[in-house]
VMD Tcl script that draws the C-alpha trace (Angstrom):
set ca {
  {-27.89 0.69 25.92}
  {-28.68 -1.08 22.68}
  {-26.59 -0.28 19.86}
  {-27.84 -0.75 16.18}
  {-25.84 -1.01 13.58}
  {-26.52 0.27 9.59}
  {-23.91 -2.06 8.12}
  {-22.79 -5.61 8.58}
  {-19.11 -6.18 9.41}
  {-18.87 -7.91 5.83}
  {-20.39 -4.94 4.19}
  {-17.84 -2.95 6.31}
  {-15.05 -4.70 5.17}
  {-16.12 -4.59 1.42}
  {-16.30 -0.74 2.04}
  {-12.32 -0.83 2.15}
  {-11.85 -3.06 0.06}
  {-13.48 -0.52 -2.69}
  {-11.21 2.48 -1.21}
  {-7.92 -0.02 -1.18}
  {-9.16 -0.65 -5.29}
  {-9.85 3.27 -6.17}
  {-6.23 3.65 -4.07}
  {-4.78 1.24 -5.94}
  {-6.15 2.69 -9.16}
  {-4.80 6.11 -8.70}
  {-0.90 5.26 -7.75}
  {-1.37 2.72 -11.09}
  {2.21 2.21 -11.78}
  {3.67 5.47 -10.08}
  {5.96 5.09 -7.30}
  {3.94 7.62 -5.64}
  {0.54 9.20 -6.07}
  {2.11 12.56 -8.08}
  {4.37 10.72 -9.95}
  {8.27 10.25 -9.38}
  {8.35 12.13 -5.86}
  {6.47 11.98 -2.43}
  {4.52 14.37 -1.66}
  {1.87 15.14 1.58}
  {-0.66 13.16 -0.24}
  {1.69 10.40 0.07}
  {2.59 10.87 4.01}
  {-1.29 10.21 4.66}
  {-2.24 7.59 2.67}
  {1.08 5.75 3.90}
  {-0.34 6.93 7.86}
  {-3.30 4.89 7.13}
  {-1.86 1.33 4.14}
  {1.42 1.02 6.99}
  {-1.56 -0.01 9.24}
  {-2.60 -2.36 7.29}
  {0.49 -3.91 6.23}
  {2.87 -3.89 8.80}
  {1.04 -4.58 12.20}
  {1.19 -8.06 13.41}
  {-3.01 -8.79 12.98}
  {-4.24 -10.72 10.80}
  {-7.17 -8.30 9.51}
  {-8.80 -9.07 5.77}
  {-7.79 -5.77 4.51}
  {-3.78 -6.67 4.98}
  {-4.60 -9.85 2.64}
  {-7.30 -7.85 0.07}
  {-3.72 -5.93 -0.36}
  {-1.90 -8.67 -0.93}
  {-3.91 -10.55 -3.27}
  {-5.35 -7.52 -5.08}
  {-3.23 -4.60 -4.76}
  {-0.20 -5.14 -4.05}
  {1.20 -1.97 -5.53}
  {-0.44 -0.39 -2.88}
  {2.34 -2.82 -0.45}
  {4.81 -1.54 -3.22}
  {3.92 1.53 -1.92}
  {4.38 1.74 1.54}
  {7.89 -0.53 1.62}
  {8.97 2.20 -0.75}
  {7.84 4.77 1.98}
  {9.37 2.98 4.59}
  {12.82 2.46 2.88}
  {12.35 6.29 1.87}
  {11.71 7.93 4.82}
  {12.87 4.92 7.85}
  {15.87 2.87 6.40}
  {16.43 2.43 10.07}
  {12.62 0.90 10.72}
  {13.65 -2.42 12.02}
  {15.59 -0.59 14.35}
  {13.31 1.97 15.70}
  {10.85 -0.19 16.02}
  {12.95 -2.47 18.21}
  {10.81 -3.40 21.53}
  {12.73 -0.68 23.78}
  {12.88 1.91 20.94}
  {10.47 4.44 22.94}
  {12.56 4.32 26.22}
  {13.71 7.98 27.26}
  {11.61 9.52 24.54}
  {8.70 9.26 26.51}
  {7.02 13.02 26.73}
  {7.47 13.37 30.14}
  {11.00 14.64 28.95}
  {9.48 17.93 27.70}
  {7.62 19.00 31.04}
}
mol new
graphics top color blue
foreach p $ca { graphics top sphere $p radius 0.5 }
foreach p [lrange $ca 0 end-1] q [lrange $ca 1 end] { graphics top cylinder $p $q radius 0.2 }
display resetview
């Protein structure tokens, strides 16, 4: 099974590096994307940046953030402190036991 591939991984990478810019460019100096409160819009771009940003990799897009747009980091702490104040905490290396779904069966 031979796989072929359209686009380089560099090409790949400067892909989302144009979507983190045109992100960038649309929260400009808003603290969120409509203005002064979140909004859905908001809940899925954050889904996708806290990615990014917050997992322990070290993937080019989390420093293309840092170095170029880092309102866009501006923008998901402010989601996190939002929304999760208690984020450290729930994401504490136990913080799934007993909420596993097989509580719901």
């Amino acid at each position: 099974f031979n796989l072929i591939f359209q686009h380089s991984l560099d090409e790949v990478a400067e892909f989302s590096y144009q979507d983190l810019d045109a992100l960038s460019t649309l929260l400009g100096d808003k603290p969120f994307f409509n203005g002064e409160s979140p909004t859905t819009i908001d809940c899925t771009i954050f889904g996708h940046l806290v990615q990014f940003v917050y997992l322990p990799l070290d993937i080019p897009q989390k420093a293309y953030i840092k170095e170029n747009c880092p309102n866009l980091a501006q923008f998901v702490d402010r989601m996190r402190e939002t929304f999760w104040p208690d984020w450290q905490e729930l994401c504490h290396g136990n913080c799934m036991d007993g909420k596993m779904s097989v509580e719901f069966e």
